[in-house]
C-alpha positions in Angstrom: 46.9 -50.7 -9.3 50.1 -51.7 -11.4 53.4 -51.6 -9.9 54.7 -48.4 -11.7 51.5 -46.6 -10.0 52.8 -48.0 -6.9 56.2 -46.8 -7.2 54.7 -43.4 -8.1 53.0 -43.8 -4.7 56.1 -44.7 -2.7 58.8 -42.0 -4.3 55.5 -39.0 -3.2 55.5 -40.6 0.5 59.7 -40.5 0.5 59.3 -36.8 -0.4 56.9 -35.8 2.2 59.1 -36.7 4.4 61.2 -33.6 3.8 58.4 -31.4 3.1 58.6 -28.5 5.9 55.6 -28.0 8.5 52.7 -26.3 7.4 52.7 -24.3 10.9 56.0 -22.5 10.0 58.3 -22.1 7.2 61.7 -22.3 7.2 64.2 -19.9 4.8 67.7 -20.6 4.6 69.7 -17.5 5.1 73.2 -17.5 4.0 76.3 -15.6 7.0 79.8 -14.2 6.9 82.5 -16.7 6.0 83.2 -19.3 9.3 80.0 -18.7 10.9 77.5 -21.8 10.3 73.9 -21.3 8.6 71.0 -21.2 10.4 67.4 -21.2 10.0 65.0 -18.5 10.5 61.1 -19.7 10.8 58.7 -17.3 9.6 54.9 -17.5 11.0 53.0 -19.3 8.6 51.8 -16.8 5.1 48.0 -16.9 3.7 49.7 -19.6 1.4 50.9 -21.7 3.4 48.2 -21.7 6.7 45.3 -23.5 7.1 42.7 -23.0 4.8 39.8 -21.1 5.2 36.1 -23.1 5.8 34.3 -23.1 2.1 31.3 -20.1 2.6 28.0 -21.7 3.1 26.1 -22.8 0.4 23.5 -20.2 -1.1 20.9 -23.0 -1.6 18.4 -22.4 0.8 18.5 -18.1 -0.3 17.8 -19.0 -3.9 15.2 -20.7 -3.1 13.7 -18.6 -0.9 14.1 -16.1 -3.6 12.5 -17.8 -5.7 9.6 -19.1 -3.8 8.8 -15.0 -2.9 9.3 -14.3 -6.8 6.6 -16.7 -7.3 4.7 -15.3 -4.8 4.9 -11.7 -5.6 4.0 -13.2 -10.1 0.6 -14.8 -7.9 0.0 -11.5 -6.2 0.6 -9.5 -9.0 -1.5 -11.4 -11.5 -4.4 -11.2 -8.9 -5.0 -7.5 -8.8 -4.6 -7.1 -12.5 -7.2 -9.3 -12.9 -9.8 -9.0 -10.3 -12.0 -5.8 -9.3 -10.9 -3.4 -6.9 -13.9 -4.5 -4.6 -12.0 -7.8 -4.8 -8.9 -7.4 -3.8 -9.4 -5.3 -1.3 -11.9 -8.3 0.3 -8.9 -10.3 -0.7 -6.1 -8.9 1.3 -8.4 -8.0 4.1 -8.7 -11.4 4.7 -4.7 -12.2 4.7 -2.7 -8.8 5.0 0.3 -10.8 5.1 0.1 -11.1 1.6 -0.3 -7.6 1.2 3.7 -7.1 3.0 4.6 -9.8 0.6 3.4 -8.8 -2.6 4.9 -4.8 -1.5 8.3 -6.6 -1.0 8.4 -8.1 -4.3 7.2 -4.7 -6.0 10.2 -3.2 -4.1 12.3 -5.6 -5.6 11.2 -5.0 -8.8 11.1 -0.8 -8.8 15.2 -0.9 -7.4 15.9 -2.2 -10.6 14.3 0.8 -12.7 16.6 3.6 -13.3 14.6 6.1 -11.9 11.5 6.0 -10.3 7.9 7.8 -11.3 7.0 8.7 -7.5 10.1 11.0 -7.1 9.0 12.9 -10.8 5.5 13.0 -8.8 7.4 14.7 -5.7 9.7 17.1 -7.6 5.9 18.2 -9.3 4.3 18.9 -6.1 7.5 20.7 -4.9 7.1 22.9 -7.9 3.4 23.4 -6.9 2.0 24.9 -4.0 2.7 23.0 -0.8 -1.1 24.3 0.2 -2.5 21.6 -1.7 -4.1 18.8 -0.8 -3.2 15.4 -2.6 -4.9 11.7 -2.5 -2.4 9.0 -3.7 -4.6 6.0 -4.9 -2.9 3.1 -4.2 0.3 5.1 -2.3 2.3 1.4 -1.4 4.4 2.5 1.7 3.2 6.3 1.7 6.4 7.6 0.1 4.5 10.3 -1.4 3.4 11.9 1.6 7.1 11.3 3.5 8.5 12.6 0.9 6.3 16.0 0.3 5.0 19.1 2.7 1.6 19.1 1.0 -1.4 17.0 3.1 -1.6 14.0 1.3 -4.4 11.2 2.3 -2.7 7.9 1.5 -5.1 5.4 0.0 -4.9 1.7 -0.4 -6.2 -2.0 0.1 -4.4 -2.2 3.1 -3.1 -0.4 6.2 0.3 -1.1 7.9 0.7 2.7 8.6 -1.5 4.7 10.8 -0.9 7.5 7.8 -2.9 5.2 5.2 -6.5 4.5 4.9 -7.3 1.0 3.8 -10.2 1.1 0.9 -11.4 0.3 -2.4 -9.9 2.3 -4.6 -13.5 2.9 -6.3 -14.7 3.7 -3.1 -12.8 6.2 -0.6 -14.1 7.8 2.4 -12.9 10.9 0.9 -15.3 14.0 1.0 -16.4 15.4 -2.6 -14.7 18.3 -4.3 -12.0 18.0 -1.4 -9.0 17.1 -3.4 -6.2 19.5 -5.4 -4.2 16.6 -6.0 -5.3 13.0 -7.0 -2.3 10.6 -8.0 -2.3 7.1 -9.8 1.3 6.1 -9.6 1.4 2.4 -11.4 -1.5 1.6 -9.2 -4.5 1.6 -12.1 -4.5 -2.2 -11.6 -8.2 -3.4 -11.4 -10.0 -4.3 -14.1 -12.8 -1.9 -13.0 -10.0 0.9 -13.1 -12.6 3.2 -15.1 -14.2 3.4 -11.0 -10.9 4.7 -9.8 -10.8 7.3 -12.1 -14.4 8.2 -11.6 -13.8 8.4 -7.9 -10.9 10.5 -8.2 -13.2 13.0 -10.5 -15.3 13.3 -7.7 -12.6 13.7 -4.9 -11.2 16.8 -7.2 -12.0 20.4 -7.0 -13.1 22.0 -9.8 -9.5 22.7 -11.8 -8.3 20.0 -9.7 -4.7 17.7 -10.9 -4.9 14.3 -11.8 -1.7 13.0 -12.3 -1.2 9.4 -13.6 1.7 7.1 -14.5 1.9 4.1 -15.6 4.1 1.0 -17.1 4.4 2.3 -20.8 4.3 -1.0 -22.2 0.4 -0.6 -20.7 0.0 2.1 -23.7 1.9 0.8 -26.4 -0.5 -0.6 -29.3 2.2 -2.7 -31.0 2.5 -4.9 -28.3 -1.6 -5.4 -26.8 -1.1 -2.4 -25.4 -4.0 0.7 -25.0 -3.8 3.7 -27.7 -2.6 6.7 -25.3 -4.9 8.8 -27.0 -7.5 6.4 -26.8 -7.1 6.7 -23.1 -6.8 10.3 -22.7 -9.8 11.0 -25.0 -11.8 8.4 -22.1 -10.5 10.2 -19.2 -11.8 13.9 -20.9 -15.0 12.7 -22.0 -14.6 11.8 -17.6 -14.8 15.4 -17.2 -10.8 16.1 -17.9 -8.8 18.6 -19.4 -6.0 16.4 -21.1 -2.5 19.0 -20.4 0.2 17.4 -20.9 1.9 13.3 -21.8 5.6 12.5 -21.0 6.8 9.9 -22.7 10.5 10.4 -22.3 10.8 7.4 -19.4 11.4 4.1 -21.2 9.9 2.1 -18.3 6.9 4.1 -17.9 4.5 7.0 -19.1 3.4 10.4 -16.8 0.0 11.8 -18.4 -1.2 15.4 -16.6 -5.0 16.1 -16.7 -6.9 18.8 -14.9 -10.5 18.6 -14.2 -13.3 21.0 -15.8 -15.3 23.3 -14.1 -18.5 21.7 -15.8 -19.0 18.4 -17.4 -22.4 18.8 -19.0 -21.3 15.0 -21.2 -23.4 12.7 -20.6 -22.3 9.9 -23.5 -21.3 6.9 -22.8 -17.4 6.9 -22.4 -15.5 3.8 -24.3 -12.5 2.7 -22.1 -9.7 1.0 -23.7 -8.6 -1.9 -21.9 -5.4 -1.9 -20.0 -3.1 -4.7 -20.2 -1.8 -6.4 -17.4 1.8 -6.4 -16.6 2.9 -9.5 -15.8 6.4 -10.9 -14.6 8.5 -13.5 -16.6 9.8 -16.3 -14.3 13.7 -15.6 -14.3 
């Protein structure tokens, strides 16, 4: 250190000396002619108190974060690209990961502007509460809280004595017993044709199937399937194609009703859906 840094160091210790306490500050007040000043200590201001602890560091919740993002992109990828007959074998083995990959999803629909099962339930409030619904892959059975209708939640596994853990493909569902059947971002298999097949024969003649789904799913430019492609599948199923919204940028709502005969017997060419995978952030 030279000796000018030195002398900087002894002048700042001279004028701590006169520096007030940091418990208290004292204000000079000025009085009447003939009467002496005095001081006046005020309790100690947000500026001049101690200071406050620094907040804990966020370290540990990032990663945590991002160790359950990674988690949920596993999950995820796993049912797009397995059979339904899979995962359900798969999470019945480890329902745990079931909670986790529903707490990721969660994460992921608050961040959508609006969500396609409330459009579902403003649908079936529009309808007849009479009739009787099957959500196919329900999630946490929002549907059927959130409806009067009788609505037999369906899905690989059950944390709710309300929903029935099953394949998809393969429900314990009685034939021609359904008004209702619902897809709501749950045609996620890569057998998904068996979904729909089961929920033709679920429906009553006339029957509703409603589905929605990611629209990047059904956008051609991008890998995704030709809509009409799809829809032309699903009536040669034994559907009555009624109605597409498209209006949703985050996702599509196609309305089918079944037909009172199907006498088609020619093989039916699916398109294929593609996955929807998570980026990494």
């Amino acid at each position: 250190m030279t000796q000018d840094a030195g002398g900087c160091s002894r002048k700042r210790k001279r004028r701590n000396r006169w520096k007030p306490e940091t418990a208290s500050t004292e204000l000079s007040t000025t009085t009447a002619p003939g009467v002496t000043n005095s001081t006046v200590k005020q309790p100690p201001s947000a500026s001049t108190g101690f200071k406050s602890s620094p907040k804990p560091s966020s370290f540990l919740e990032k990663m945590k974060a991002k160790l359950s993002g990674g988690h949920f992109r596993m999950l995820n990828e796993k049912l797009y690209t397995c059979s339904g007959d899979e995962a359900f074998k798969y999470f019945k083995e480890d329902p745990s990961l079931f909670d986790m990959y529903h707490t990721g999803y969660q994460e992921q629909m608050s961040r959508w502007p609006e969500q396609p099962v409330n459009i579902i339930m403003k649908w079936l409030k529009d309808h007849k509460s009479s009739l009787i619904v099957a959500d196919f892959g329900c999630g946490d059975a929002r549907l059927a809280k959130g409806v009067k209708n009788k609505v037999f939640s369906l899905d690989l596994v059950s944390n709710d004595p309300s929903v029935i853990a099953c394949d998809m493909s393969n429900t314990p569902l009685d034939s021609l017993s359904i008004d209702v059947s619902v897809f709501c971002l749950s045609l996620m298999g890569t057998n998904f044709p068996s979904f729909l097949q089961e929920a033709h024969r679920v429906l009553k003649p006339s029957g509703w199937l409603l589905i929605a789904e990611v629209k990047s799913r059904f956008n051609p430019n991008n890998g995704g399937a030709d809509p009409d492609r799809f829809s032309q599948a699903v009536c040669d199923l034994g559907f009555t194609s009624v109605s597409k919204d498209f209006s949703n940028k985050m996702f599509i709502l196609i309305y089918f009703r079944k037909k009172a005969k199907n006498n088609s017997s020619k093989e039916i060419k699916w398109p294929e859906l593609k996955p929807c995978m998570y980026k990494r952030r």
